[in-house]
Structures are given as structure tokens and as C-alpha cells.
MARKE-737108 format. One line per 10 residues: their letters; for each residue x, y, z of C-alpha. Coordinates in Angstrom, 3 decimals, decimal comma. Layout:
BEGIN
A) X:Y:Z | ...
This chain:
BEGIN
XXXXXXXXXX) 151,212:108,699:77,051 | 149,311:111,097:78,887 | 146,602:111,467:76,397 | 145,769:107,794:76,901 | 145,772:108,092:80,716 | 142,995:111,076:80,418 | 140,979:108,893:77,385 | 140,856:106,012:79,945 | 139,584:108,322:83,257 | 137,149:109,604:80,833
XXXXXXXXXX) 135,583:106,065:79,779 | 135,935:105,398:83,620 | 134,054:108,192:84,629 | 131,327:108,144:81,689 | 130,477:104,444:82,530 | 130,127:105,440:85,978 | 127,621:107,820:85,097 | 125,486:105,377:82,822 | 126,951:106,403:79,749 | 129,697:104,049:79,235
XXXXXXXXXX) 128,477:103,762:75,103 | 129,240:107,448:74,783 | 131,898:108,236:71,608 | 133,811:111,180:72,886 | 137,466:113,103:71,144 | 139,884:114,799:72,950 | 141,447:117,510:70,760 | 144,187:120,189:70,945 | 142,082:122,968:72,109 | 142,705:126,758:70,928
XXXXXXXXXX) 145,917:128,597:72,343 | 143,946:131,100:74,106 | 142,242:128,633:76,170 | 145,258:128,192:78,002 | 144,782:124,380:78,330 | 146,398:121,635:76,685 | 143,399:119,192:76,174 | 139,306:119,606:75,334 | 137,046:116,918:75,563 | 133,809:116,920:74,085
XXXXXXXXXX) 132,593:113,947:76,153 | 129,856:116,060:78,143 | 128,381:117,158:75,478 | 128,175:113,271:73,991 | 127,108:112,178:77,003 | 124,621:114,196:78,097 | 121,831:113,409:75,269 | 122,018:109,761:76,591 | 121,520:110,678:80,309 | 118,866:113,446:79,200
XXXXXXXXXX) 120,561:116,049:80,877 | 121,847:119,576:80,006 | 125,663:119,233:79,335 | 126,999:121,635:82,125 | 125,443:119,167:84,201 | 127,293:115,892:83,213 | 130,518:118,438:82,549 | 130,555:118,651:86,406 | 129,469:115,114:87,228 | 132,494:114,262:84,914
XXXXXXXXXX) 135,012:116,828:86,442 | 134,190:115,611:89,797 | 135,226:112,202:88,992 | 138,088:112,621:87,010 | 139,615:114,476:90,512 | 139,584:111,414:92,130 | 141,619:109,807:89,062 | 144,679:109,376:89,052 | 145,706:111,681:86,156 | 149,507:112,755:88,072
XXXXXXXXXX) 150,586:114,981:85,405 | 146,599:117,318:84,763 | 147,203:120,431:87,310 | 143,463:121,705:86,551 | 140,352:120,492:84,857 | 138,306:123,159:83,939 | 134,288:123,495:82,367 | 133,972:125,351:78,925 | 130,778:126,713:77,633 | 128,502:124,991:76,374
XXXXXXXXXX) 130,245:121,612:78,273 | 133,742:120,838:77,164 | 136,141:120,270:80,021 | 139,640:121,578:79,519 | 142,380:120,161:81,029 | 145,585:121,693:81,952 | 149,084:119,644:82,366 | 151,525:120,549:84,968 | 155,006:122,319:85,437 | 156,612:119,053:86,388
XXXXXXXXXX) 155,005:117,110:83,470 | 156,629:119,386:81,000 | 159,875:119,847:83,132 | 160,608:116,012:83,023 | 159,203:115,517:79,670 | 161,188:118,323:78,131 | 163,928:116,847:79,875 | 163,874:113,469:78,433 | 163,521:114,335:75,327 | 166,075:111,868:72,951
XXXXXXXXXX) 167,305:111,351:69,610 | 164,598:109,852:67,245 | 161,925:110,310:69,661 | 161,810:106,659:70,549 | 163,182:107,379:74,127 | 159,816:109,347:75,463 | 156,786:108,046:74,159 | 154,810:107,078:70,907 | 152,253:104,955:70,148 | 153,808:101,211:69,963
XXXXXXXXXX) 150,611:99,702:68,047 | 152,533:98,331:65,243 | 155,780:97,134:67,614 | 156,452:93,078:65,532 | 154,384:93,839:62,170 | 156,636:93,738:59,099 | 155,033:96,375:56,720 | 156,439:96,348:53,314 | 156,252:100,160:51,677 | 156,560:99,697:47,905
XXXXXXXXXX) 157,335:103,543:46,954 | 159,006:105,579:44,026 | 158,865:102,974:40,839 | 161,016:104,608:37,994 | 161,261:102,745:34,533 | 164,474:102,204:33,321 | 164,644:103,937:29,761 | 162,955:106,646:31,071 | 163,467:109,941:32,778 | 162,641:110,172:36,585
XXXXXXXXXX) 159,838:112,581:36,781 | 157,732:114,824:39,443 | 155,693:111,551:40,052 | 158,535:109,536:41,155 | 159,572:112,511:43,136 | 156,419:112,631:44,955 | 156,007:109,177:45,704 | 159,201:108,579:47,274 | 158,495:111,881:49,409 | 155,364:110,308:50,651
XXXXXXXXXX) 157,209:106,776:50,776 | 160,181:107,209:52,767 | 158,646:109,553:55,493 | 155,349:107,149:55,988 | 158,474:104,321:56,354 | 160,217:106,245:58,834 | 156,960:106,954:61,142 | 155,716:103,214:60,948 | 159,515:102,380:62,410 | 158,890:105,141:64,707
XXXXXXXXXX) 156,125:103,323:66,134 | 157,586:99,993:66,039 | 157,302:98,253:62,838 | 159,770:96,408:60,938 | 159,675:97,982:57,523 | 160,527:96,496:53,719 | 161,208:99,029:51,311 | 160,490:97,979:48,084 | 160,826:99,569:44,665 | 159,263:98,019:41,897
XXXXXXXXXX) 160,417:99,260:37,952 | 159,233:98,494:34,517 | 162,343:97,623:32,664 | 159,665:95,876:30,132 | 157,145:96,940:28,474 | 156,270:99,415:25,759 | 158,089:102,269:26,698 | 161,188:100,410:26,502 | 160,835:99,694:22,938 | 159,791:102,733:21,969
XXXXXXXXXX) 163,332:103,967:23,290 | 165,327:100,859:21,687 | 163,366:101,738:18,266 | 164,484:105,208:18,229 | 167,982:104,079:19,225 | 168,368:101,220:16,986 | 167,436:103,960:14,212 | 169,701:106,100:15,243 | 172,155:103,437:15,171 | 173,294:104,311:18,880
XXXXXXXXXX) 174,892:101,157:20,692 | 176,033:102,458:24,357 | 173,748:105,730:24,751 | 174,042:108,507:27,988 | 171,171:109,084:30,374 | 170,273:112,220:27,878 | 170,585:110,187:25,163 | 167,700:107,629:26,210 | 165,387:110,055:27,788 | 165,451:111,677:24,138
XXXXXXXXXX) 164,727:108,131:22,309 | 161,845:107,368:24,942 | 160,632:110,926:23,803 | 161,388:110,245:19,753 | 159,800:106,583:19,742 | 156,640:107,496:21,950 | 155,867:110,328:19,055 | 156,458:107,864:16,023 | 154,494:104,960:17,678 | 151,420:107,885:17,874
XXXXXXXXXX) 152,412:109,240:14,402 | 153,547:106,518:12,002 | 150,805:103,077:11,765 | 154,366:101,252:10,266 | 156,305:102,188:13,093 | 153,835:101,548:15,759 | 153,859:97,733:14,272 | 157,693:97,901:14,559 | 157,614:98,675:18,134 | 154,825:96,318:19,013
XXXXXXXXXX) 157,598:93,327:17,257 | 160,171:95,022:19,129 | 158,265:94,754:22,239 | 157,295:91,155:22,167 | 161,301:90,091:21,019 | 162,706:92,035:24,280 | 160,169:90,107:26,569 | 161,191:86,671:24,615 | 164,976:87,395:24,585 | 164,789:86,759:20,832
XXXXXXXXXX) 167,095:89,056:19,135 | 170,979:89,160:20,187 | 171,178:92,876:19,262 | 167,994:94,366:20,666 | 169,176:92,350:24,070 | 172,631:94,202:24,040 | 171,541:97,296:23,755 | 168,672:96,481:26,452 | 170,601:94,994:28,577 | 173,325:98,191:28,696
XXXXXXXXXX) 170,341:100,898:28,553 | 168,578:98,987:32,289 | 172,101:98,772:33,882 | 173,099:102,224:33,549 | 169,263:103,970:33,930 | 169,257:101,765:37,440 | 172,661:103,024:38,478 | 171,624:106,472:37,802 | 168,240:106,195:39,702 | 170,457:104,435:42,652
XXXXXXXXXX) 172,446:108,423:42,594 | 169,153:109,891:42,763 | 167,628:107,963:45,829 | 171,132:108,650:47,620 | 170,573:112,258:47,299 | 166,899:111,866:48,598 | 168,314:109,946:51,610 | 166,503:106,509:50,298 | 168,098:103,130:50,411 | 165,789:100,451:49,380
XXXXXXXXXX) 166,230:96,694:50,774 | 164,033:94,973:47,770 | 163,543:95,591:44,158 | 161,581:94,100:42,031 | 161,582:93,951:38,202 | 158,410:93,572:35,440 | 160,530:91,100:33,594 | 160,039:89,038:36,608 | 156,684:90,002:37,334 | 155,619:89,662:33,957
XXXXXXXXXX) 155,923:85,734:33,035 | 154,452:85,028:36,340 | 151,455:87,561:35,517 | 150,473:85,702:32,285 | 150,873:82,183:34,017 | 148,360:83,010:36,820 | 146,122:84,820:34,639 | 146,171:81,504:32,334 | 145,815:79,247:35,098 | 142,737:80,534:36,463
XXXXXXXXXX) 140,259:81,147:33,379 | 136,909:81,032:35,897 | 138,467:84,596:36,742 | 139,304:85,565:33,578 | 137,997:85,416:29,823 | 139,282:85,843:25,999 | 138,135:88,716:24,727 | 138,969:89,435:20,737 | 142,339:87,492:21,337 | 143,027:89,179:24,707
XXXXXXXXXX) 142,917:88,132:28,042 | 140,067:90,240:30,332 | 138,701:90,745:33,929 | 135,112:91,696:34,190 | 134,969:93,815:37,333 | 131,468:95,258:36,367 | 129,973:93,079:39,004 | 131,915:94,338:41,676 | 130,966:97,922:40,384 | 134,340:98,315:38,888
XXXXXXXXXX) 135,021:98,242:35,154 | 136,664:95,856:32,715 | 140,239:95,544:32,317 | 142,837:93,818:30,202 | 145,465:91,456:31,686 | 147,175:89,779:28,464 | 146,996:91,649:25,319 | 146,247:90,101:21,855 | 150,251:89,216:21,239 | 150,423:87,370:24,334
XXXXXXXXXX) 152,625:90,273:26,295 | 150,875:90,789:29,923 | 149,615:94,332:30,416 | 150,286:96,267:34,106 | 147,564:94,478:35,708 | 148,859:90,960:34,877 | 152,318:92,357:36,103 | 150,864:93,411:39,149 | 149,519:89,938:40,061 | 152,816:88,594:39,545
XXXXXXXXXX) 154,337:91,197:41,991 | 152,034:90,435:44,921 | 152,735:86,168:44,346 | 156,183:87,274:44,008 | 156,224:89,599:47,428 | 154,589:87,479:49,511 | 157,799:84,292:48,213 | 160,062:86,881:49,139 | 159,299:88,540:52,261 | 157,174:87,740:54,879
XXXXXXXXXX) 154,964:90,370:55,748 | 152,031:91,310:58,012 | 151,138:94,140:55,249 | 152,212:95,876:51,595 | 151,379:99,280:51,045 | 152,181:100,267:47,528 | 152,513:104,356:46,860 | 151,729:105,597:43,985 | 150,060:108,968:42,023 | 145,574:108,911:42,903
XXXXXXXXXX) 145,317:108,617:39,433 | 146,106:105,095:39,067 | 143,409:104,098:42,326 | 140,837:102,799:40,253 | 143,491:100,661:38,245 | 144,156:99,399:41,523 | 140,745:98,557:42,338 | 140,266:96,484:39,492 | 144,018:94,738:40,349 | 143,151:93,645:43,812
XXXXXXXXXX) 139,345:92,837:43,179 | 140,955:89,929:40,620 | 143,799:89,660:43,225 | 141,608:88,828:46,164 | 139,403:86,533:43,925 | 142,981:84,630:43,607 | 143,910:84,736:47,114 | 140,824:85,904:48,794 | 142,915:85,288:52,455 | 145,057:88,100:51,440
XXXXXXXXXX) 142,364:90,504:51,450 | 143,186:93,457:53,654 | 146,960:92,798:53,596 | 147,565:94,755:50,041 | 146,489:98,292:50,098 | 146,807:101,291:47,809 | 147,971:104,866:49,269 | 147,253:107,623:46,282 | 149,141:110,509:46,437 | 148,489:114,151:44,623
XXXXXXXXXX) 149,494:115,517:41,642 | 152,377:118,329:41,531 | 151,387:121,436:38,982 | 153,319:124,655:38,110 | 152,270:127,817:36,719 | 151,622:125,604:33,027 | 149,820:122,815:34,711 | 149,743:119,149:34,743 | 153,005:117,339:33,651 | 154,030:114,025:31,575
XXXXXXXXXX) 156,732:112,930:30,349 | 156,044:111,506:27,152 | 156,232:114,592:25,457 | 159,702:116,201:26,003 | 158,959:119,329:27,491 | 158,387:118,777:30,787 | 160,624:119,444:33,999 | 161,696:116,480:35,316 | 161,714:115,155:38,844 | 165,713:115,152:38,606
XXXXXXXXXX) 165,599:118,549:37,111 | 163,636:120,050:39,468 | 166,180:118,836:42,083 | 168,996:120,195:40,284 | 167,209:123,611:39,720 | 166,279:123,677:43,497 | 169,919:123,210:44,195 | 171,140:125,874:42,591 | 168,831:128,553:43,894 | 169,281:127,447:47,494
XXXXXXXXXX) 172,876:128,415:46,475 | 171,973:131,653:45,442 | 170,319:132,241:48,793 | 173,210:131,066:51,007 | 175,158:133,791:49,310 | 176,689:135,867:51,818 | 176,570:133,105:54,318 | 178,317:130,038:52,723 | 178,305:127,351:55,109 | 181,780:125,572:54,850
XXXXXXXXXX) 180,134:122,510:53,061 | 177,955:124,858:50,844 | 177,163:121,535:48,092 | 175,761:119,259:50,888 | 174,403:121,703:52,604 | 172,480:122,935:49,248 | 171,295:119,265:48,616 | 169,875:118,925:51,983 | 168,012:122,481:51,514 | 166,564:121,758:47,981
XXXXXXXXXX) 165,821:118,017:48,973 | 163,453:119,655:52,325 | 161,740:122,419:50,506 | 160,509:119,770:47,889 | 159,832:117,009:50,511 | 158,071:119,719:52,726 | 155,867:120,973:49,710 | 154,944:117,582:49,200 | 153,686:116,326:52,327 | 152,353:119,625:53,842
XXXXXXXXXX) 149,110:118,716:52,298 | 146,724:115,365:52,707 | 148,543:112,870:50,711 | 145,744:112,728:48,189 | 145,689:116,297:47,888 | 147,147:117,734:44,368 | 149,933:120,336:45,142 | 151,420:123,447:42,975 | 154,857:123,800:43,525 | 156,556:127,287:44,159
XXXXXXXXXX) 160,293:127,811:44,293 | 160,723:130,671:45,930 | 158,387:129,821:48,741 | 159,870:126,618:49,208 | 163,203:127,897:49,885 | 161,854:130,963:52,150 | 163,220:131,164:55,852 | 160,253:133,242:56,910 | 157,547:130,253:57,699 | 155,970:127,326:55,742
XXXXXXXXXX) 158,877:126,024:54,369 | 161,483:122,515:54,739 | 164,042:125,265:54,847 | 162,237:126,994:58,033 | 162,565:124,112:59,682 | 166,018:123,460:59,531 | 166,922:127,360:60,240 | 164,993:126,940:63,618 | 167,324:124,061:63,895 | 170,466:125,412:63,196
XXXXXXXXXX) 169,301:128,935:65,118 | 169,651:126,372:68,133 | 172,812:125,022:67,656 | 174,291:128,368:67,375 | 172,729:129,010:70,143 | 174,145:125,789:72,467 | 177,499:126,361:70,281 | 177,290:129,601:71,940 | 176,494:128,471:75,325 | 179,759:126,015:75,179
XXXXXXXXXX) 182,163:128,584:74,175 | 180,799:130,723:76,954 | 181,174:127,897:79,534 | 177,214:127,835:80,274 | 175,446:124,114:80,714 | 171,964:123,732:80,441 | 170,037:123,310:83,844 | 169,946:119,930:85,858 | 166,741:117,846:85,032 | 165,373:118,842:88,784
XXXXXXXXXX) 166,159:122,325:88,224 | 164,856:123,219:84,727 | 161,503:125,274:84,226 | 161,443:126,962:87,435 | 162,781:130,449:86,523 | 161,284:130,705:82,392 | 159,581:133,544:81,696 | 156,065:133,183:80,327 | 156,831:133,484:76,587 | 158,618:130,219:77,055
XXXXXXXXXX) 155,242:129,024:77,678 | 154,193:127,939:74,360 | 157,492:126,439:73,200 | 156,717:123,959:76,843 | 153,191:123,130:75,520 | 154,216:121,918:72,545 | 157,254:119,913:73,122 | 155,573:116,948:74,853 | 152,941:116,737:71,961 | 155,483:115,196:69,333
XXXXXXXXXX) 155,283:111,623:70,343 | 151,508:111,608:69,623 | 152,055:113,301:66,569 | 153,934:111,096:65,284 | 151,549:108,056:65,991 | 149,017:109,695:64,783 | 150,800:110,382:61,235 | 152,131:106,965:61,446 | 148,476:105,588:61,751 | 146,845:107,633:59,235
XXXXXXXXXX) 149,489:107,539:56,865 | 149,694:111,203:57,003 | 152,864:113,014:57,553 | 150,913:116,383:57,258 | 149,966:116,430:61,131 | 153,920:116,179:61,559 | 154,835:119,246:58,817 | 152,121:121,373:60,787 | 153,425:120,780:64,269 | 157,189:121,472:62,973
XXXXXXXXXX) 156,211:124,423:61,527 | 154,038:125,667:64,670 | 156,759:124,742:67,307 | 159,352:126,664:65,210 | 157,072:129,358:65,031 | 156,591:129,492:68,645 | 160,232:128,967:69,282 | 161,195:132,136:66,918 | 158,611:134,498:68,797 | 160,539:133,628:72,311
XXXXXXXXXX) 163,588:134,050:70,624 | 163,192:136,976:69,139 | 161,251:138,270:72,704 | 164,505:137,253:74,903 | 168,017:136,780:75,280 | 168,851:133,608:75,662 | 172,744:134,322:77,054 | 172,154:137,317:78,767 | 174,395:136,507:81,601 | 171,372:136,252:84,176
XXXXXXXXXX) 170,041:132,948:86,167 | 167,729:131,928:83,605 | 170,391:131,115:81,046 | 170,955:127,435:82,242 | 166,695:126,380:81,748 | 167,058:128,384:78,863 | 169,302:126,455:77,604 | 167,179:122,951:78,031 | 164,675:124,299:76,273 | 166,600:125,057:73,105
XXXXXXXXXX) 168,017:122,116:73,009 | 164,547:120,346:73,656 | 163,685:122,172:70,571 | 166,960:121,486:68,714 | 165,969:117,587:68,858 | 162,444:117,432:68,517 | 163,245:119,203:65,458 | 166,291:116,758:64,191 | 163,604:114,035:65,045 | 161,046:115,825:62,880
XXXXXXXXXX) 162,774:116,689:60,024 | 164,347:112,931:60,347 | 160,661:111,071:60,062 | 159,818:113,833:56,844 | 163,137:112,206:55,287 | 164,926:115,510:55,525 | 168,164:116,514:57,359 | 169,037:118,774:59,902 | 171,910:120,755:58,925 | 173,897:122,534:61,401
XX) 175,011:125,830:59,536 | 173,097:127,141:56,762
């Protein structure tokens, strides 16, 4: 890419100078510079060489002329000593002109090309209701998935779900009450609700639930397993619906009535790690300045830490992997601390292969969520809600598949809410400015999108082709000029979101290139019968699929029509 051709002159030039140690960035400078790069490397440099920075700017220009840098037109000195550089006509005409479907034909950072990077993402429990957390995590998850393919990694995506544990009892008890033996998706969500307030409430029935809870993990009553056994199968094949609507298809899932056996066996087998504590089964982390923790509780059952040991033997039997990252909500980061501190002290050569990436919270207008007590909006509600009012806004301009269409609308102004901010960043959710057309929004995005395939539609009908590759870019006017400084950009984007983890550098740049792409709209005509329609044309479809690509690696569509 061309930003690594100008990092390499620079370290060139700065080691010719003396000043080879010098750290140095090269940014995106401000649109009014006019330039397309800013280096700060003068200024770096020139405390080292004991000079003032204007000087070493021009000792650094004066070099980087005699580089090799084919596609920089003019390098330029900034007060007090950046150096600007500015890209050529022909690098954006044949980059522009290049540009492919998913990006992979024109660039991108290839740093993880042969590393198999498992993304463990979304985690539902069966018995209960998918909420906002789920909903954020496989936002997150799927679009960090599709970057790291972007930039050549194999990826694994996992899901792992608690169909043990405590919560499912508390729904069987409140079923088994009720006397219910093949209950709806309403139906459980309701008994996970009624059992988690009578195991708070009532001392007897908390001791029911704890029996309850040991018998499903031993198999031990024929009843309890029937009605277990029907209650996972149909909250998995409803979860299955929901990832098919968020465009997810996972390739392995893992269970904690797998993970859990294995958890208590390799917590019992290595007591130098761990120690009885009142009956239960402990990790002292306190000398790692981290905190205590239980792994196996007094009646034998492993808690999520145990469970979590058994997952990571368990992935690494499975899969073969380079790395696991495993998504889930920042509030569970020091949890994970204390899991991969007695991990590591397991398997200490598997430090640095198992990391943790914590994402936000989502609030509304009455704050922080959960779902154990019953009046909440789900993460499956808020879908449904978000469907229905991006029906109300297509309302006068029904596309001819208004449900997809609908789907893919609701499913992009949640994703895009999501991951607009840092991933660790908390987020309050807004309906109607997640579904506005006017800026900031999934569903901006994909009306730049479809803006341009009316556009080319247009073109077709009219018998106008876009301009040949040598051709294109000599005849735009200048408020095309912004749209051609972005374009080329994507690629490193993208690595850079890939690298980081952080598909908020992505949902910025989509949302600045369709904002410079509406202003020369909305400034020209593109079919206005004169000799500028063919380049035009290239650039609006240049625009068209960098934002397909885009919306693709955010894990939303690109509808056509809205």
C-alpha cells in the first residue's frame, strides 16, 4: 500500500540523517490541508539531531524526492515541521478503477494471511431469553470475524452456551410446578423469570433448585431429563432463527455440559493450583493482584470458571488454532482475569494465545438492563421492534421485498449503533436515530448505496457506460475531489480495524465517504447528457462497492431499493 511505501522512504531518509531511532506517525491530515498524508517525523527527529524542525523538515523533503514514492505528486512543509504529502491523479484514477468486490482485489494489510483465529462471540443460554448482551456481542463478533478474513486469516466461529447450570433449573422448577411438559419459547423465558424470583424469595425453594441443579448435571431423574432435554432443543433452534436474521452462521459450538465435567476433572487434578475452601474448590489469585474465585462449589457442580477451563482444553482438541478471542460484555474482564491467570498456570505455553475482547453496555432512556427480572426489552425484541418501525418509514416507498428489506434495515441501524463507538465503550441506544437517512446511521449507509445503484440503473437504461480505466478522472469537476481522496483509503482502514479489533475506524470512514459522496451529488448532475457522464459514472460505482464492501465487514447488507 502506498502508506507503507512513504513509512519506509521516511525511515530511509531519517537514518540517513542520523536519526534512524526516531518514532514518527503518519496520519490523515485535516481536509483543508489539501493533502492526503502528515508526518510528524521532523518534528521527532529534530530533538535528536538538535536542530529546529523546519530544518530537518527540509533535509527530509529533499530526500524523500529522490525516493521512489510513484504515486506522491507533492511533498509539502507545514508549520511548525510536518511534511504533507499529496497523491496523484493517476494514483486515484487506477486505484478507483480497481476497486473489487470485498476489497480483497486492491490492497489490505495481509499480516494475518495462514493464522487460524478462533472468534468465540454471542453465547445465549438455552432456557433463557436472548438479550441486548447477546445482541451486542455478536455485533462486535461477526464484523471483527469478517475484517480478520479480510486481511487473511482463517477464522473459527465459535459459540459457546450454558445449557447447565442454575438458570436452567430455575426454569425446569417453575415448569415442573406448573406441570408444563413441552413449553413455547414464551413459555420458558417466563419460568426462567418465575424460578429466578422464588430461588431469591423462598429459602425452601432455593434448596429445591440447588437438588434440581445437581440431578440435571448427573442425568439422575428420567422426568427432569425430558423436559430438559425438549426445553435445549427447541431454545437452540430458535437462537439458530435469530443468528440467520443477523447474517451469522457459526462453524463450532460448544456446550457447558461438556465443558463442565472436564472443568471439575482439571480443577481436581491439579490441587497445587487450587485449594478446599469450606467444602468448595478455590483459586487464590491475590498474588497475582487479582482476587479469589470459586471453581467447584460445595455440591460438587463446577462454577463458570471451572467451565471455562474445560472450554479452552476442549478448543484447543478441537481446532487447531494460532489464537481464541472470546467476546463478551467488559463486565465480566476481571472474571476473565482470574480464568486465564489459573489457565496459564495450567498451560503456561498457551499464554498469549487466549484473549478477552470486552465490549460496552447498551442503555435506554431507563438504564441498565437484565434479564432476570422480566421487564426488560430483549435483544430479540428489540429486533422485532426495529423491524417494524423501519416499516413505518419505508411507507410511501415500499421496496418490492419490503420484509427483507426491513430486516436488513433494523439489523444495520442496531449493528451500526453498536460498533460506532470503541468496543469497550457503553452505548445508549436511540430508535429513531438509528433508522434516520440524514447521517450517522446503518441505514445512511445503505441509502448512499442504493442512491448509486439508481444511479448506474439509470445510466444502463440510458445506454451510458462508465469511462475506460485510461480515461476516467480527467474531466471531474473539483467537488468530485473528496469522494477521490477517500476511496483509496479503505484498504488501510480495514487493516487497521482488523488489527485493533475495532470496527469503529470502518463505521467513521463509511459514514464520511457517504457524506462526501451526498454533497457531490447533491452539487451535480450526474446524467446530464454532457462528457463527464462516463467518469462520473466510475466514480459512483467506486462508491457503490466500497460501500457493499463496508457494510459487508460491519455484518450488514447492502440493499438495492429501500
Amino acid at each position: 500500500m502506498v502508506r507503507e511505501d512513504i513509512e519506509n522512504a521516511l525511515r530511509e531518509a531519517l537514518e540517513a540523517l542520523g536519526a534512524g531511532d526516531s518514532a514518527f506517525s503518519l496520519e490523515y491530515p485535516p481536509a483543508e490541508t489539501n493533502a492526503d498524508y502528515a508526518t510528524n517525523a521532523a518534528l521527532s527527529a529534530a530533538k535528536a539531531l538538535g536542530k529546529k524542525p523546519r530544518e530537518v523538515a527540509e533535509a527530509l523533503r529533499a530526500s524523500l524526492q529522490e525516493s521512489a514514492l510513484a504515486a506522491v505528486a507533492r511533498i509539502d512543509i507545514a508549520p511548525p515541521g510536518f511534511i504533507n504529502f499529496t497523491l496523484s491523479q493517476d494514483f486515484f484514477n487506477n486505484t478507483i478503477s480497481q476497486i473489487a468486490p470485498t476489497g480483497k482485489a486492491w490492497g489490505g494489510n495481509t499480516s494475518n494471511v495462514r493464522k487460524r483465529i478462533m472468534v468465540e462471540y454471542t453465547q445465549p443460554n438455552p432456557f433463557k431469553e436472548f438479550h441486548i448482551g447477546h445482541l451486542m456481542s455478536n455485533a462486535l463478533g461477526e464484523s471483527v470475524a469478517r475484517l480478520l478474513e479480510a486481511t487473511g486469516a482463517m477464522v473459527i466461529r465459535a459459540n459457546y452456551q450454558g445449557d447447565v447450570g442454575p438458570h436452567v433449573a430455575k426454569a425446569l422448577f417453575a415448569l415442573l410446578r406448573e406441570g408444563v411438559e413441552k413449553p413455547t419459547i414464551a413459555e420458558i423465558g417466563k419460568a426462567y423469570v418465575e424460578g429466578d424470583r422464588a430461588y431469591e424469595s423462598d429459602e425452601h425453594a432455593r434448596g429445591d433448585i440447588d437438588i434440581l441443579n445437581k440431578a440435571i448435571y448427573e442425568h439422575s431423574d428420567p422426568k427432569v431429563e425430558t423436559l430438559y432435554e425438549y426445553g435445549r432443543a427447541l431454545s437452540l433452534k430458535h437462537f439458530e432463527e435469530i443468528y440467520q436474521l443477523l447474517g451469522t452462521k457459526f462453524d463450532e459450538y460448544f456446550f457447558e455440559s461438556e465443558t463442565g465435567p472436564r472443568g471439575i476433572a482439571i480443577v481436581r487434578a491439579h490441587k497445587e493450583f487450587f485449594e478446599e475452601s469450606d467444602g468448595a474448590m478455590v483459586f487464590r489469585g491475590e498474588a497475582m493482584g487479582l482476587h479469589t474465585r470459586v471453581f467447584i462449589t460445595r455440591m460438587g457442580t463446577p462454577t463458570y470458571e471451572a467451565k471455562e477451563l474445560g472450554l479452552a482444553e476442549l478448543k484447543r482438541e478441537r481446532v487447531k488454532f494460532d489464537h481464541s478471542i472470546t467476546i463478551t460484555a467488559n463486565e465480566q474482564s476481571d472474571y476473565f482475569k482470574v480464568v486465564f491467570a489459573a489457565l496459564f498456570s495450567i498451560h503456561p505455553a498457551w499464554r498469549g494465545v487466549f484473549e478477552h475482547l470486552p465490549h460496552g453496555m447498551m442503555q435506554l432512556a431507563s438504564g441498565k438492563m437484565s434479564s432476570r427480572k422480566g421487564n426488560v426489552i430483549t435483544g430479540e425484541a428489540l429486533i422485532k421492534e426495529m423491524i417494524l418501525a423501519a416499516k413505518d418509514k419505508m411507507t410511501g416507498r415500499e421496496p418490492l421485498e419490503k420484509e427483507r428489506v426491513a430486516e436488513e434495515i433494523a439489523v444495520a441501524a442496531i449493528k451500526y449503533s453498536v460498533l460506532k463507538q470503541s468496543s469497550g465503550k457503553n452505548i445508549i441506544f436511540d430508535e429513531e436515530k438509528s433508522l434516520s437517512l440524514e447521517g450517522d446511521s446503518g441505514p445512511y449507509l445503505q441509502y448512499a448505496h442504493t442512491r448509486c445503484v439508481s444511479i448506474l440503473k439509470k445510466a444502463k437504461e440510458k445506454g451510458v457506460l462508465p469511462a475506460p480505466k485510461a480515461s476516467f478522472g480527467e474531466e471531474l469537476e473539483e467537488a468530485a475531489a473528496e469522494v477521490q481522496r477517500l476511496l483509496p483509503r479503505f484498504p488501510e482502514i480495514v487493516a487497521r480495524a482488523a488489527e485493533e479489533y475495532e470496527p469503529h475506524y470502518l463505521v467513521h470512514y463509511l459514514a464520511e465517504l457517504s457524506g462526501a459522496f451526498n454533497s457531490w451529488y447533491g452539487q451535480v448532475r450526474v446524467l446530464d447528457g454532457g462528457s463527464r457522464e462516463a467518469s462520473r459514472l466510475v466514480l459512483v460505482d467506486a462508491v457503490r462497492q466500497t460501500l457493499c464492501n463496508g457494510l459487508f465487514f460491519l455484518g450488514c447488507a447492502a440493499p438495492e431499493e429501500m
